[in-house]
N, C-alpha and C positions, 0 to 999 in steps of 0.2 A: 518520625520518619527516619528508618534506617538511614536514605541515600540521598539526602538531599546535597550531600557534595558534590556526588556525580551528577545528582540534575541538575546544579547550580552551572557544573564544568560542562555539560554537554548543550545547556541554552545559549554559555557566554561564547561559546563555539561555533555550535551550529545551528543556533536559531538566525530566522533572519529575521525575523521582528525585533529581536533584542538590540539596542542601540547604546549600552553601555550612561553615559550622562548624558543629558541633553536637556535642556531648558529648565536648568538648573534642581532635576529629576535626576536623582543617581538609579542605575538598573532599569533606565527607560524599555519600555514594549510600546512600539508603534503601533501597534493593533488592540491596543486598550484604552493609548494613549494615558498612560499612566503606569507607574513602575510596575514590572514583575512580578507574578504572583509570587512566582517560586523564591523570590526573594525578601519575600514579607517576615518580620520579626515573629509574629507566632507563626507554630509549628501546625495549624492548622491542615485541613486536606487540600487546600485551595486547588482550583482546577484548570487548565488552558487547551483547550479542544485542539489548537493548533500545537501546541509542544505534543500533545497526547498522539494525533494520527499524521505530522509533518515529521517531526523530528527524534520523538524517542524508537519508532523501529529500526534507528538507526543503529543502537545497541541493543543487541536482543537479550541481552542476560539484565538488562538493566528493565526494561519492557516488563518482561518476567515478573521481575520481581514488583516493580509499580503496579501493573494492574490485579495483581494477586493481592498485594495489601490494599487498594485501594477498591479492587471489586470494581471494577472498571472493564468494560468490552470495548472496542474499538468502534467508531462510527459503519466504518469502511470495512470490515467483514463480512460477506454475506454468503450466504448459502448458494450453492452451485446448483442451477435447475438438473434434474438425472431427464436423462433425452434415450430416447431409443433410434438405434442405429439403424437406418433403412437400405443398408444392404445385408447386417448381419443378424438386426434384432436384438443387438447385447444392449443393457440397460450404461450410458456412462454421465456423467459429471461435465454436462458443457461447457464449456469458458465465457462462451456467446451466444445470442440470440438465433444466431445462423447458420449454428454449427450443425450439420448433421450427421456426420462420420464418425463413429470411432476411432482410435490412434491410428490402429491396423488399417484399416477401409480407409483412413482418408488416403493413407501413400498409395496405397494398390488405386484409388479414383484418380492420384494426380499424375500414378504411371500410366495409367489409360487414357488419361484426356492429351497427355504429351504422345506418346505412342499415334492416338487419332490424328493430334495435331501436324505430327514431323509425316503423316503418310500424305495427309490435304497438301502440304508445303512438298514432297517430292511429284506429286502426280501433276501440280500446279508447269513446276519444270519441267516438266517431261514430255 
């Protein structure tokens, strides 16, 4: 393993399960309750779901390179459903469940819902 210094430096940093010594356990992980993988004497592939999708996208060149060598995909990537837009018909990439606008259509829907809104709000006055 090319980088295990940077993974060793980016766990004792920014992991929050990593506890440094504790109950007389050097390189403790509270979420194994038992040391580290990443700190284990063989250079084995050993794996931690939680350094894998918490903490290493914090460095992306470091990401990169881990899950290329290790052939690893993230838990938390998933495919974006393609939705069709029912004011325009164009095919997009929804973020949500509930989305149904495209980029363009959704601002032109929320200049018209405000537009409706501010005329109900001056006729209300008047």
């Amino acid at each position: 393993m090319q980088n295990k210094n940077r993974i060793k430096w980016l766990v004792k940093n920014s992991c929050a399960c990593y506890l440094g010594a504790k109950h007389g356990i050097s390189n403790y992980c509270c979420l194994q309750d038992s040391p580290c993988v990443f700190f284990a004497q063989d250079d084995g592939l050993l794996r931690c779901t939680y350094f894998e999708n918490g903490v290493l996208p914090m460095d992306e060149k470091l990401d990169q390179e881990y899950t290329s060598e290790r052939n690893v995909e993230s838990e938390f990537k998933t495919a974006q459903p393609r939705v069709n837009c029912q004011k325009c018909a164009a095919t997009f990439s929804a973020h949500s469940n509930r989305q149904k606008y495209c980029e363009k259509c959704r601002d032109k829907n929320a200049n018209e819902k405000t537009k409706l809104r501010m005329r109900q709000m001056r006729k209300k006055q008047a």
